[in-house]
N, C-alpha and C positions, 0 to 999 in steps of 0.2 A: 172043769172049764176047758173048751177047747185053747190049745196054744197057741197052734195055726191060725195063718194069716186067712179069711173069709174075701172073697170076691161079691162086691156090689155091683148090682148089673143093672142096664137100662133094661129095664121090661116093656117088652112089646113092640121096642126101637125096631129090632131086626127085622118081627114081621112088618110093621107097617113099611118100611123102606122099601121092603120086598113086595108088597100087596101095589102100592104107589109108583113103583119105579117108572111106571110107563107113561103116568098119568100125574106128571109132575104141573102143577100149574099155580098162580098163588092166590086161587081159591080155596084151594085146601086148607085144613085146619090142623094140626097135632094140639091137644090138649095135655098139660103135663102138671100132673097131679103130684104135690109135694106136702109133707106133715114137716112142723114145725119141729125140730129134731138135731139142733146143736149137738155137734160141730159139722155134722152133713148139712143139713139146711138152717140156715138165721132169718125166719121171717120177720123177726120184730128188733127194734132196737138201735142203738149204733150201729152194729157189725153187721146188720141186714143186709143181705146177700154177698156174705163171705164163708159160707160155710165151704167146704172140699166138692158135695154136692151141688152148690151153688155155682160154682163156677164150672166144673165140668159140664153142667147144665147148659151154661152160656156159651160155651165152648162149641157144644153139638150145635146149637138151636143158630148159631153165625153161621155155621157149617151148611145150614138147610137153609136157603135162602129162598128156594121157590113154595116155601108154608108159612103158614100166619100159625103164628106160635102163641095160645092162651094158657096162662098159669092160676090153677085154683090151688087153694087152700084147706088141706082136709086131715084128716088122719090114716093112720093105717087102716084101720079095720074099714073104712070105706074104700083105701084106693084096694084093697083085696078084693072086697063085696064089690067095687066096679069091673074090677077085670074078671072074678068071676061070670058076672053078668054080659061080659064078651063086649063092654064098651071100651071106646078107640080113645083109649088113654094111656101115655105114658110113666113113668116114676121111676127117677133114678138113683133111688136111697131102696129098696127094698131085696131081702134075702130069696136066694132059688132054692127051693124046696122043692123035693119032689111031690108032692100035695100039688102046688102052685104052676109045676109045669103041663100040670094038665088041661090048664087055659090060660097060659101065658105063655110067650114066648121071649127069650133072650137073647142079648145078642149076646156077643163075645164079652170079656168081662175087659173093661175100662181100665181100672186101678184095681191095687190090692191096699187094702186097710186092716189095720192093725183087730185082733181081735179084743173080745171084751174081756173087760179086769173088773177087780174091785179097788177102791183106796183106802184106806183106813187109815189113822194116825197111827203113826211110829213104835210109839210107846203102847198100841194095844196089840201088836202082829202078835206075841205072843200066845196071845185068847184064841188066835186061829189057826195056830201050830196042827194043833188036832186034829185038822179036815183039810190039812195040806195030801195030798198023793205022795208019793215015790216021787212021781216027775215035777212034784212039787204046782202041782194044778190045786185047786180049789174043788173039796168035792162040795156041790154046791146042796146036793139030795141032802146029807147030812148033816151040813150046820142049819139046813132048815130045819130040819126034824128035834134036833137037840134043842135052840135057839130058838123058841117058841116065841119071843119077845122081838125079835128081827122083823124089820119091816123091810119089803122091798117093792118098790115103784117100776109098773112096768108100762108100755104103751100098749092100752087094745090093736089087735091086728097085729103087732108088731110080733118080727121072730128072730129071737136073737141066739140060733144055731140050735142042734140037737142036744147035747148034752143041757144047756138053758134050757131049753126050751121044756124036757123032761123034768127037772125039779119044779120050775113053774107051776106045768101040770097038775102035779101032786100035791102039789097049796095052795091052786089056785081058789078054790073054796073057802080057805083058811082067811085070818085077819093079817098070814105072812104078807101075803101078796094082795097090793092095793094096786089095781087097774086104772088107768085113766083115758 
């Protein structure tokens, strides 16, 4: 498991600003496409629209006063499939990949967020002494492979870094790994 901190970036923010610059008027639209995805986005609930994503969100979109700002509802794997498909949609919860920048565009990175962990109860760390690293990372390939009983939930589309992303891979066929 990566340690390092990961950069969340507005995709497509840059180009569009830069496509627009000349042709600001408030017919325009930005469309910004967000998956429901606590603690980045809260679309349901009490804390609806308090995620870290959420508000940075807010933050740009006051910023752009001369566009009409629509907010859909989707997941990863379509706001991907949408930017692949070269439509004029933003999203600012999703990772830069090199895959991804070859039809999307970024801007500079916003914030830095903490990278991904596991939790486990106290009383079990021990069970996972074994697949700790040196640097005391998670290797994540191996307690999958051993721990054939492990289940892990992931988001389709969603890319949560390389090192993830490669374990994933490798069970993604398996009953490890439950897509949704």
């Amino acid at each position: 498991m990566v340690k390092k901190y990961f950069f969340f970036n507005f995709v497509a923010l840059l180009f569009m600003l830069l496509t627009f610059a000349c042709e600001c008027n408030a017919e325009q639209t930005i469309k910004w496409y967000r998956a429901d995805f606590p603690p980045a986005f809260i679309l349901h609930g009490e804390e609806k629209g308090t995620g870290y994503c959420d508000r940075m969100e807010k933050d740009v979109t006051d910023l752009l006063t001369d566009y009409t700002h629509e907010f859909y509802e989707t997941n990863y794997k379509r706001i991907v499939k949408s930017l692949r498909r070269g439509m004029n949609v933003c999203c600012a919860s999703i990772y830069k990949t090199p895959e991804r920048e070859k039809f999307s565009a970024y801007s500079d990175p916003l914030f830095i967020g903490l990278s991904n962990g596991i939790i486990i109860p106290k009383e079990k760390a021990g069970l996972y002494e074994k697949y700790m690293t040196p640097e005391k990372e998670l290797d994540l390939h191996s307690l999958l492979k051993q721990e054939q009983n492990l289940r892990i939930g992931v988001f389709s589309g969603r890319n949560y870094g390389h090192s993830i992303e490669n374990a994933i891979s490798a069970f993604r066929k398996t009953k490890t790994i439950q897509e949704r």
